[in-house]
C-alpha positions as CSV (number, residue, x, y, z in Angstrom):
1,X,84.5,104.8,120.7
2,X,82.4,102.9,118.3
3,X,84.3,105.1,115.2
4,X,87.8,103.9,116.7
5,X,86.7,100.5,116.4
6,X,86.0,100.7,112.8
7,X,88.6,102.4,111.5
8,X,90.8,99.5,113.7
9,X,89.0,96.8,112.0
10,X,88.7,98.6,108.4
11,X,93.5,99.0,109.4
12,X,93.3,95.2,110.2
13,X,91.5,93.8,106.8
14,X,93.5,96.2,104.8
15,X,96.6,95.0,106.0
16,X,95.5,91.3,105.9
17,X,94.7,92.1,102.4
18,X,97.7,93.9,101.5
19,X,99.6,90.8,102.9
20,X,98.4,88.4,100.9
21,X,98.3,90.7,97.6
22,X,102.5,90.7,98.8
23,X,102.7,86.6,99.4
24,X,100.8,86.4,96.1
25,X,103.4,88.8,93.9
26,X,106.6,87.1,95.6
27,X,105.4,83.9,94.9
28,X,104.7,84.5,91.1
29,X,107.8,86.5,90.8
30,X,110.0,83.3,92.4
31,X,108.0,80.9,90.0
32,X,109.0,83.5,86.8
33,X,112.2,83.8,87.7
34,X,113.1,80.3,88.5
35,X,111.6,79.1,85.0
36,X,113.5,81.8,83.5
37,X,116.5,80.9,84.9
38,X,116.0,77.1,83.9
39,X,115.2,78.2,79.9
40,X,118.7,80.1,80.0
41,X,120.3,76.7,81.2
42,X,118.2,74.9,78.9
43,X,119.4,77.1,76.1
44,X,123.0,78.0,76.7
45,X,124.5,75.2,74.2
46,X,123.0,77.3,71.2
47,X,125.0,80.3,72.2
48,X,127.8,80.8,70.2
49,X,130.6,83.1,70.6
């Protein structure tokens, strides 16, 4: 009983873990894409074509 336990709570921390690894990465991607997104609006004047 005792091993069930800890594999459950070893499963739960993981997946907490994993969780916030995923917040982390979606957040940084949102933040490079919106700044990305704002230097080709910045820059689309200099295009010429």
């Amino acid at each position: 009983m005792e091993k069930a336990y800890k594999t459950m709570t070893a499963s739960g921390a993981i997946g907490i873990v994993v969780g916030v690894i995923m917040v982390v990465t979606g957040v940084a991607a949102g933040i490079l894409s919106i700044v990305s997104g704002a230097r080709l609006l910045k820059n689309r004047n200099v295009i010429t074509f």
